[in-house]
C-alpha positions as CSV (number, residue, x, y, z in Angstrom):
1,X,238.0,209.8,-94.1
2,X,236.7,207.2,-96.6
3,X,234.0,205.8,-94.5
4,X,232.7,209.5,-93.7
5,X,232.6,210.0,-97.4
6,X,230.9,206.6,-97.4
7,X,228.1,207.7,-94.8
8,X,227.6,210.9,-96.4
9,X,227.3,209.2,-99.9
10,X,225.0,205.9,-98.3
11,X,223.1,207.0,-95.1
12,X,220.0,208.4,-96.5
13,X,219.5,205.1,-98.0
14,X,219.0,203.5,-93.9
15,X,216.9,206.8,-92.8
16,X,219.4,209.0,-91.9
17,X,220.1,212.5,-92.8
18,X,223.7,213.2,-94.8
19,X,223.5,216.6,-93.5
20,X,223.0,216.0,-89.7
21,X,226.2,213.5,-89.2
22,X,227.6,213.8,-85.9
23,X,231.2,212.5,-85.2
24,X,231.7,211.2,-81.5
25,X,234.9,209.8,-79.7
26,X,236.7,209.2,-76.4
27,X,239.9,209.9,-75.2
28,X,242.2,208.9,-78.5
29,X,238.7,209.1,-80.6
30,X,238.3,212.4,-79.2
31,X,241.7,213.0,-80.7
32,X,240.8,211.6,-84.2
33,X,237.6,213.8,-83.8
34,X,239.2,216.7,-83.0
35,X,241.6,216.4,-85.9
36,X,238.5,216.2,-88.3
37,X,237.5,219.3,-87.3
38,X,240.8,220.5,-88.1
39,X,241.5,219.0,-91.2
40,X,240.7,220.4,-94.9
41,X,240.1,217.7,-96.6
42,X,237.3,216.0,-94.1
43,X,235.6,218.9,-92.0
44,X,232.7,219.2,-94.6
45,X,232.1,215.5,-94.4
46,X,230.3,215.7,-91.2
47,X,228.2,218.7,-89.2
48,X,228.9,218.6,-85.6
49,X,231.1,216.7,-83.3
50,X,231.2,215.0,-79.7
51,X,234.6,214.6,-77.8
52,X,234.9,212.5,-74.5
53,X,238.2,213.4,-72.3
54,X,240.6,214.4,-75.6
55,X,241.8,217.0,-78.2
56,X,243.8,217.7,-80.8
57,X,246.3,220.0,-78.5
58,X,246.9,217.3,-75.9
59,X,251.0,216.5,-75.7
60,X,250.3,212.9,-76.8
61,X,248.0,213.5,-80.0
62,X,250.2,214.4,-82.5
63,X,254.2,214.2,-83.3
64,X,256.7,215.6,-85.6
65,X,257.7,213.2,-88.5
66,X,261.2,213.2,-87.5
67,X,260.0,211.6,-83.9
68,X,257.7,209.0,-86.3
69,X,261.0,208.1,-88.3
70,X,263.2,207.6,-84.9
71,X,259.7,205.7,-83.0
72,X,260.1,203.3,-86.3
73,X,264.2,202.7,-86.2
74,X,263.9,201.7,-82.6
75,X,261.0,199.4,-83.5
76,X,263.2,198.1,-86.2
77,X,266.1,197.7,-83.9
78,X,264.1,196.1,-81.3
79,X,262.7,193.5,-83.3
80,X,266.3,192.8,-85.3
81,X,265.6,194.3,-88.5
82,X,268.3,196.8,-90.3
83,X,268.3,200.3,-88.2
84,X,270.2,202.8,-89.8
85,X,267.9,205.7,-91.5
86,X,270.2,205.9,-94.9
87,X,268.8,202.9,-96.0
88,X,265.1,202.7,-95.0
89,X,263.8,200.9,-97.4
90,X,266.0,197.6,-96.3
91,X,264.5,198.8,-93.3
92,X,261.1,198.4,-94.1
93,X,261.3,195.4,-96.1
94,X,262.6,193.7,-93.3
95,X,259.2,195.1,-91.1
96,X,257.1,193.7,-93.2
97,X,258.6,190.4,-93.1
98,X,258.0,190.1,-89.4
99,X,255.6,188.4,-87.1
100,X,252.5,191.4,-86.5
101,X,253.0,189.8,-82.9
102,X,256.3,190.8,-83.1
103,X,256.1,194.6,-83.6
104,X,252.7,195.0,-81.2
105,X,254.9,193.4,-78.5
106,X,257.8,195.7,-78.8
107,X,256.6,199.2,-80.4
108,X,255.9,200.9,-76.7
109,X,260.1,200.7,-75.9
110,X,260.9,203.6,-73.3
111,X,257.7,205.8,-73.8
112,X,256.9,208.2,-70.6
113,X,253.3,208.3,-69.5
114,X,250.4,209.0,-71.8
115,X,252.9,208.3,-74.9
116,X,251.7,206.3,-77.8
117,X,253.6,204.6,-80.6
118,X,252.5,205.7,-83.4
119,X,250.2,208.6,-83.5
120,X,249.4,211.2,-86.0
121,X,251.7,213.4,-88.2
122,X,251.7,216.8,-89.9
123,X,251.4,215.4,-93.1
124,X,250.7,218.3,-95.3
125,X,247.6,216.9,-96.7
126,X,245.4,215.8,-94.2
127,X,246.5,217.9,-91.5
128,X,248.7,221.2,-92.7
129,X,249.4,222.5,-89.7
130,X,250.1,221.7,-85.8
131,X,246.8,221.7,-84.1
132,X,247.7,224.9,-81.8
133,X,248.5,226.9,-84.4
134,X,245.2,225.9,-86.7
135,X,243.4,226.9,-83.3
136,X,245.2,230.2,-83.4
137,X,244.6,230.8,-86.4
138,X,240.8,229.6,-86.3
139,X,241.7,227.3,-89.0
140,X,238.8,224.5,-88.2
141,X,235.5,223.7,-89.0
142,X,232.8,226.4,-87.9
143,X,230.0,224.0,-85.9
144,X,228.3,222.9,-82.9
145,X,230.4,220.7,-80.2
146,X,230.3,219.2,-76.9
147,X,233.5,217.9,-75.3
148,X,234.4,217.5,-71.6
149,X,236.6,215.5,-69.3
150,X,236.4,213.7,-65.8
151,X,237.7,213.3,-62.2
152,X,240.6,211.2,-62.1
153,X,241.8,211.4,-65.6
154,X,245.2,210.2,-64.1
155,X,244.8,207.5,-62.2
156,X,244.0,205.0,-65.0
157,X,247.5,205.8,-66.6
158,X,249.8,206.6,-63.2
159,X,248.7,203.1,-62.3
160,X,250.5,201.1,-65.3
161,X,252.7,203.7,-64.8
162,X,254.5,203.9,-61.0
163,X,253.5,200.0,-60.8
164,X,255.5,200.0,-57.0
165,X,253.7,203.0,-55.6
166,X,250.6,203.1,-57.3
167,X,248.6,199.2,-56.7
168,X,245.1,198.5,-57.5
169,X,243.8,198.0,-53.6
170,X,242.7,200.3,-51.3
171,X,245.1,201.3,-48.7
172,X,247.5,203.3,-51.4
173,X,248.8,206.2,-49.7
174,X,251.6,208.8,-51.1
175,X,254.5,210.3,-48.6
176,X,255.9,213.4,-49.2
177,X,259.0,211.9,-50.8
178,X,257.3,209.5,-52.7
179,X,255.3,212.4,-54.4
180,X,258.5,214.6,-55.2
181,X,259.8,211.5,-56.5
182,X,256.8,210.9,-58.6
183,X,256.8,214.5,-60.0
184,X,260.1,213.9,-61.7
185,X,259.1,210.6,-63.1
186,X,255.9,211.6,-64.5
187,X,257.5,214.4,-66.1
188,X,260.3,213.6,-67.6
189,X,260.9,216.3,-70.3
190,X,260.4,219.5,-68.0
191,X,263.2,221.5,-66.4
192,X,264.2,221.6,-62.6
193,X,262.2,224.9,-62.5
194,X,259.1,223.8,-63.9
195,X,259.3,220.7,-61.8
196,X,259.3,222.8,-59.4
197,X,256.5,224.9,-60.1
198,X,254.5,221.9,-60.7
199,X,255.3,220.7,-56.9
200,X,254.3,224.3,-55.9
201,X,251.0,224.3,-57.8
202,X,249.9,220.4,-56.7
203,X,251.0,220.8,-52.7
204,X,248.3,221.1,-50.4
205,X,250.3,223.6,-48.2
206,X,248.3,223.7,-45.2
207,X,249.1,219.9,-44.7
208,X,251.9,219.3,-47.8
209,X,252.7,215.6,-45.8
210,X,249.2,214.4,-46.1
211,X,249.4,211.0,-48.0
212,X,245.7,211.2,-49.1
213,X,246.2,214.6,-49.9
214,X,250.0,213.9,-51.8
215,X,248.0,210.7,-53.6
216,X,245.5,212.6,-55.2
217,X,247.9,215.7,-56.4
218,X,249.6,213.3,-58.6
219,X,246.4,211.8,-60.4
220,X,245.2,215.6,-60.9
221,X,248.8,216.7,-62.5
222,X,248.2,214.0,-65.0
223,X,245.1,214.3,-65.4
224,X,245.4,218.5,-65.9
225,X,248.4,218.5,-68.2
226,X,247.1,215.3,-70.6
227,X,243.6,215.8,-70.4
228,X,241.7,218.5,-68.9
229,X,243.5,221.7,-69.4
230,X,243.6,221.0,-73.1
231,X,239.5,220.2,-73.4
232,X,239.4,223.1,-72.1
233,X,241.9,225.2,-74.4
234,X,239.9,223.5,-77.5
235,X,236.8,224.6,-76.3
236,X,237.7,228.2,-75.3
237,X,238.9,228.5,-79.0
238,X,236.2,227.4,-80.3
239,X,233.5,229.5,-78.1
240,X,235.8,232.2,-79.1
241,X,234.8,231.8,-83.1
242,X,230.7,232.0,-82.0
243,X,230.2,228.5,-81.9
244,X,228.0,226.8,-79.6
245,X,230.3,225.0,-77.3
246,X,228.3,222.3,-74.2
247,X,231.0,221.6,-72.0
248,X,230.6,218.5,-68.9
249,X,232.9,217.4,-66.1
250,X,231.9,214.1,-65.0
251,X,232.1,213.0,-61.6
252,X,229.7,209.8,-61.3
253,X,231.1,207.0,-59.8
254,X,229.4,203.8,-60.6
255,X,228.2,201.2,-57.8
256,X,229.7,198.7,-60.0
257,X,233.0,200.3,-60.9
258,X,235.7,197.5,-59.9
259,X,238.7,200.0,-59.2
260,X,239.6,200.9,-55.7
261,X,237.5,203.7,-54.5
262,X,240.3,206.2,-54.9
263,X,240.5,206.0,-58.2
């Protein structure tokens, strides 16, 4: 927020216009982006905003401050610094005595897929309220945006992921147990019902053993329920409001790109 205050208050000086600022970021930047928009203190820093493949509403953007606390006790415990939350100042003391190599090389512990340390809280100051209710309650910045996501959103992430199923080579194919399997791992906080929901909504029932098919069902779950479906939620707010919202799904696939060709 200080270095949009910065530009606003410097950029005339280098030609540019302190009233025509755009902000622009992808996937986690898109996040930060996103949360600008929301937030009262920063939206009238800037005047419109781009967002690549993330928003404010996806399930890894933002969580409660009790989860921050328990992320941080784990990190503590993991790197053999005082645990116990009655005493967290002994706790951070001991933190910020460690090796920074230290703490980067155990803060992901037993995170699911798309889950990321340390992420953004409800503070109360810079962000007031959870990001689906600000949209609800058109609680954001009133401007032009253009967001979007992309084919294969998943893969990247199902790939460090299901390490034994999922290899970076070409012959990678997905049977029908290894999918049903998958299902469960890659979502690990849903009910039996909802799991299978999700196995009715991904199977391509005219051939539900096809390993091509099965393959491809997983990298569009992920990509759907991290990505895509909440691009699209932001945007449908925010076209909702009157604001000019330019929307993409990118499909290119470079001549260059070093993945297999599934991906």
């Amino acid at each position: 927020m200080m270095a949009l205050q910065w530009i606003r208050d410097n950029i005339a000086a280098f030609g540019g216009n302190p009233n025509n600022i755009t902000l622009f970021g992808e996937s986690a930047g898109a996040v930060s982006v996103s949360l600008h928009l929301l937030s009262p203190l920063s939206r009238n820093l800037f005047s419109q905003a781009i967002m690549e493949s993330g928003s404010a509403t996806a399930p890894w953007a933002i969580i409660s401050r009790e989860e921050s606390l328990l992320r941080g006790l784990r990190l503590a415990e993991a790197v053999g610094c005082p645990h116990e939350r009655d005493d967290m100042s002994e706790v951070i003391e001991c933190l910020r005595k460690k090796d920074p190599f230290d703490l980067v090389n155990n803060e992901w512990g037993t995170l699911g897929i798309c889950e990321f340390p340390f992420v953004p809280v409800i503070d109360g100051a810079f962000l007031d309220e959870y990001p689906a209710r600000a949209m609800a309650n058109k609680n954001f910045k009133k401007t032009n945006i253009l967001m979007g996501s992309n084919t294969e959103e998943g893969y990247y992430f199902i790939i460090y992921y299901l390490t034994e199923l999922f290899r970076k080579e070409e012959n990678v194919y997905v049977n029908r147990q290894e999918f049903l399997r998958a299902v469960t791992e890659l979502n690990p906080y849903v009910s039996a019902i909802a799991r299978q929901s999700i196995v009715y909504e991904y199977t391509d029932w005219l051939n539900p053993d096809d390993p091509v098919s099965n393959r491809n069902a997983l990298d569009k779950m992920v990509g759907d329920y991290h990505f895509t479906c909440n691009v699209n939620e932001f945007a449908h707010r925010y076209a909702e409001t009157g604001n000019n919202v330019y929307m993409y799904y990118y499909k290119h696939r470079t001549v260059a790109n070093p993945w297999p060709s599934w991906t």
